[in-house]
BANU-284689 format. One record per residue: residue number from 1; residue in one letter; x, y, z of N, C-alpha, C in turn. Coordinates in steps of 0.1 Angstrom, whole numbers, plus 2048, in hexadecimal, padded with zeros to 3 digits. Example, Ala and Ser with C-alpha at 12.3 -4.5 7.8 and 13.67 -1.06 7.14 Angstrom:
2
    k  r  n.east  n.north  n.up  ca.east  ca.north  ca.up  c.east  c.north  c.up
    1  A     884      7C7   84E      87B       7D3    84E     884      7DF   84E
    2  S     880      7EA   847      889       7F5    847     881      800   84F
//
This chain:
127
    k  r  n.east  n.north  n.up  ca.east  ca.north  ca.up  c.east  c.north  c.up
    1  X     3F6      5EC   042      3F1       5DF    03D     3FD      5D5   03B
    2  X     408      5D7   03A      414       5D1    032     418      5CB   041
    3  X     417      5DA   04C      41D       5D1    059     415      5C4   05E
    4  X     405      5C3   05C      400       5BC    063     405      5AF   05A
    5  X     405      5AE   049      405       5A3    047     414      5A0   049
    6  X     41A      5A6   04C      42D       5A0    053     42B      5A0   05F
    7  X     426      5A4   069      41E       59E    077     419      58C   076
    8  X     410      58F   06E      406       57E    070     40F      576   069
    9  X     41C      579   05E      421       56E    058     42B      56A   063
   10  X     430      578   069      43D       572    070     439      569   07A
   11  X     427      56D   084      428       564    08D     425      557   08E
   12  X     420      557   07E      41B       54C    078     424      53F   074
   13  X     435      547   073      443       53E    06E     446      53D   080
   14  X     442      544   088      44D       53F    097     43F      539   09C
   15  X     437      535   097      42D       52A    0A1     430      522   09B
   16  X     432      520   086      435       513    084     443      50C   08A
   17  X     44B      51A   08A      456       50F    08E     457      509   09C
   18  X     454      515   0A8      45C       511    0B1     44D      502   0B5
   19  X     442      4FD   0AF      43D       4F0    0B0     446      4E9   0A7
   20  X     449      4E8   0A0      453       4DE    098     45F      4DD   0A2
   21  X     465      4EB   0A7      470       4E7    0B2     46A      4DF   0BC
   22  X     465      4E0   0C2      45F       4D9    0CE     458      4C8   0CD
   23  X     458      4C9   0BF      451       4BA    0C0     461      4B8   0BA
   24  X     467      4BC   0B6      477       4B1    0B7     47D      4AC   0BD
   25  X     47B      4B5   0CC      480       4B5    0D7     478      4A6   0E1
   26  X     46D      4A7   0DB      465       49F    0E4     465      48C   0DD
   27  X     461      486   0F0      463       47A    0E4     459      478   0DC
   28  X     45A      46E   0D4      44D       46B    0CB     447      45F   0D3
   29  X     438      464   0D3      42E       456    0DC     433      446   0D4
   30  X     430      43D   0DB      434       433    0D7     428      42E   0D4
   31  X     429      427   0C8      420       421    0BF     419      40F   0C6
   32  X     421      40A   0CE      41F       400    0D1     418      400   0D9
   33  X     40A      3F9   0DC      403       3F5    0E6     408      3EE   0F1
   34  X     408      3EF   0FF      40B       3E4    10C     3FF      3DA   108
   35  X     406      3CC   10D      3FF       3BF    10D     3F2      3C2   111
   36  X     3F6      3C6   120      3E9       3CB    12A     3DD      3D0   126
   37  X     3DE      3DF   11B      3D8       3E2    111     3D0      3D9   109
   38  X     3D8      3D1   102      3D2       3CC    0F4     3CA      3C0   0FC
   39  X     3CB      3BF   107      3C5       3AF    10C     3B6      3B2   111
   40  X     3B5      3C3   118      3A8       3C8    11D     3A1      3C7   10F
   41  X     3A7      3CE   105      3A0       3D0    0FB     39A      3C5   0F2
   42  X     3A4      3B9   0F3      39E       3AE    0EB     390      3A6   0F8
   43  X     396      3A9   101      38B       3A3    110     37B      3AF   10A
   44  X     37A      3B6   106      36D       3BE    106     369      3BB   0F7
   45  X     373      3B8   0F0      370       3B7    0E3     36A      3A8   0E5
   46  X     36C      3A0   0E8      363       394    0EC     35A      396   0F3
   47  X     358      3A0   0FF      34D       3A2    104     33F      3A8   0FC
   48  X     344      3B3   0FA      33F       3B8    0ED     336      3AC   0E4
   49  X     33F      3A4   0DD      33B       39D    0D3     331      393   0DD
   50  X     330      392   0EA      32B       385    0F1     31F      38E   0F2
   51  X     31C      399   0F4      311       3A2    0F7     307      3A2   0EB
   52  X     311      3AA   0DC      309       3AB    0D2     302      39A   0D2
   53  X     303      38F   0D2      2FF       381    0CF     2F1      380   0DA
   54  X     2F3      384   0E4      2EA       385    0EF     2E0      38C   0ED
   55  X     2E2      39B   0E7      2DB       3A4    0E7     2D3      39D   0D9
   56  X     2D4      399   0CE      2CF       393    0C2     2C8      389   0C9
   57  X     2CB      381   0CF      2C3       376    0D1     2B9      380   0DD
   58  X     2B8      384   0E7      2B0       38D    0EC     2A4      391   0E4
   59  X     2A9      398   0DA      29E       3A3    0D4     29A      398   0C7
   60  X     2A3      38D   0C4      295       381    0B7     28E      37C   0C6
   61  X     292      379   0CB      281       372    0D9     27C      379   0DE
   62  X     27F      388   0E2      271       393    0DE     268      396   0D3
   63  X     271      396   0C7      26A       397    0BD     25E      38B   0BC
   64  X     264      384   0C0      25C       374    0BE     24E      374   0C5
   65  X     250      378   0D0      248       37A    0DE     23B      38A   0D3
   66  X     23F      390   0D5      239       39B    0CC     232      397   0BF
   67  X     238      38E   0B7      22E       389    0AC     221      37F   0B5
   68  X     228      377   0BC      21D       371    0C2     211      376   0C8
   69  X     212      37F   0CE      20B       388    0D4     201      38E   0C7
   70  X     20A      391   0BB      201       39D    0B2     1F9      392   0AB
   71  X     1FB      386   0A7      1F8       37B    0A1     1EA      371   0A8
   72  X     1E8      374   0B6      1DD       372    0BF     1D8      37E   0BD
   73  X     1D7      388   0BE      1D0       394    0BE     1CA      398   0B5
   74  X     1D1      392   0A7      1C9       390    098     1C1      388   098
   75  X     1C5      379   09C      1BE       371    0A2     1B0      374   0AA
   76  X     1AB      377   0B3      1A2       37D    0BA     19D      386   0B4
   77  X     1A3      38F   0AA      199       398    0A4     190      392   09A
   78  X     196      38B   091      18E       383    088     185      37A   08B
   79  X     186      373   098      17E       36C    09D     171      378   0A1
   80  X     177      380   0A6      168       38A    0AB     167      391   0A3
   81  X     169      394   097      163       39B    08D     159      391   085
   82  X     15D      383   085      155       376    07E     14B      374   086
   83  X     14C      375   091      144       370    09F     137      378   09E
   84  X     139      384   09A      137       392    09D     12A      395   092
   85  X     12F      389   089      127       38E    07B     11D      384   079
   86  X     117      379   082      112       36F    087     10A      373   094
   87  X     10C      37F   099      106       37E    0A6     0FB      389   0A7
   88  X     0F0      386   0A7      0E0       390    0AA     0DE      397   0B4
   89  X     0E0      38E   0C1      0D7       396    0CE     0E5      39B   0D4
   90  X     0DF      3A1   0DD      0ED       3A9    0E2     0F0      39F   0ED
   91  X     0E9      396   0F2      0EF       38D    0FB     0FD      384   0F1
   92  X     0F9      381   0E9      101       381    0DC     10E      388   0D8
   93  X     10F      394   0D9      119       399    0D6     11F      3A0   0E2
   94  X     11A      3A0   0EB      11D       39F    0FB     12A      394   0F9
   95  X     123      387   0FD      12F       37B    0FA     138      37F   0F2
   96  X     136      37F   0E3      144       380    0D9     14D      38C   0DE
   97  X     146      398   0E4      150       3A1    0EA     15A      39D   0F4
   98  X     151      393   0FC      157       392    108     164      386   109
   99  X     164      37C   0FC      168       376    0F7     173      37B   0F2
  100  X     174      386   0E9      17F       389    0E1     18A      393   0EC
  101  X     17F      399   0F5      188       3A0    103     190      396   10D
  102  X     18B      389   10A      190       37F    112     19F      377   10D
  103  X     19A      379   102      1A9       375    0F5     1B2      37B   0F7
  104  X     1B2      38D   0F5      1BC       395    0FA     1BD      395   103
  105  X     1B7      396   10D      1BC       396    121     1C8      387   11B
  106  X     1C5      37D   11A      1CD       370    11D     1DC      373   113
  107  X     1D6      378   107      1E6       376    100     1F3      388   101
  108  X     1E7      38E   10D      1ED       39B    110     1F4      392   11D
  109  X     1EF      38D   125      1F4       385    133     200      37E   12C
  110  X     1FE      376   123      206       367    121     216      370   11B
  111  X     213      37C   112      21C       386    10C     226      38F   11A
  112  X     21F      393   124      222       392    130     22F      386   135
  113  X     224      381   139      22D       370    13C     23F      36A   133
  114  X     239      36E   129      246       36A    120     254      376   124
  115  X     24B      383   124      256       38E    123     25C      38C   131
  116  X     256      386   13B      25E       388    148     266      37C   14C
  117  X     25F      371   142      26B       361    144     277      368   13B
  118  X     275      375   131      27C       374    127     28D      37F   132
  119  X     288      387   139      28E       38E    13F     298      39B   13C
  120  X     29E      39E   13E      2A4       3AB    13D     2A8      3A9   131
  121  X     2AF      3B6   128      2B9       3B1    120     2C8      3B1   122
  122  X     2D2      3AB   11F      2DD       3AC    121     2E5      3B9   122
  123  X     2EE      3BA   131      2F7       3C4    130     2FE      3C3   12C
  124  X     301      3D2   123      30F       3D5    11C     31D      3D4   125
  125  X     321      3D4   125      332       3D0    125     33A      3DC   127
  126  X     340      3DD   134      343       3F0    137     354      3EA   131
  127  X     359      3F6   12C      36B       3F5    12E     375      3F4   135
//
């Protein structure tokens, strides 16, 4: 028992040292960044920041486009539920149905229309 723990101490004092030798020996990295470096990094760091602005404005005029859309479709429902509560013959509620499916087709099309004038979203910015 006694040898193993004078085994693991001893190899334990010639790992620490001979790494403490060896990093004396060696140079030490240098702390200073190249120009070249710091200039990519500030060039992405503006890209970066030009993207996040883009990507925000992107996703408030989807968001925008999206309330519109849910805001007609509330719209149209209330109308044909009111419509709905007014109407006897089924020729009657034939129309209001066809009416309130006509609302959605147009503000599902027009929701359509916006998302594709609206276009992709912005690419990220490679390194």
């Amino acid at each position: 028992m006694k040898k193993t723990i004078v085994a693991t101490a001893t190899a334990l004092l010639l790992s620490t040292t001979a790494t403490a030798a060896l990093a004396d020996d060696a140079t030490s990295p240098s702390t200073t960044v190249p120009k070249e470096v710091k200039t990519k990094s500030s060039e992405y760091s503006a890209a970066i920041a030009k993207y996040r602005t883009e990507l925000k404005e992107y996703n408030d005029a989807r968001k925008a486009i999206f309330k519109k859309f849910v805001e007609a479709t509330k719209a149209a429902n209330a109308t044909r539920k009111s419509a709905r509560e007014g109407a006897t013959t089924k020729t009657e509620i034939k129309a209001v149905l066809t009416a309130f499916q006509e609302a959605i087709s147009a503000a599902t099309s027009e929701r359509a229309a916006a998302l594709a004038a609206l276009g992709n979203p912005p690419a990220k910015p490679t390194k």
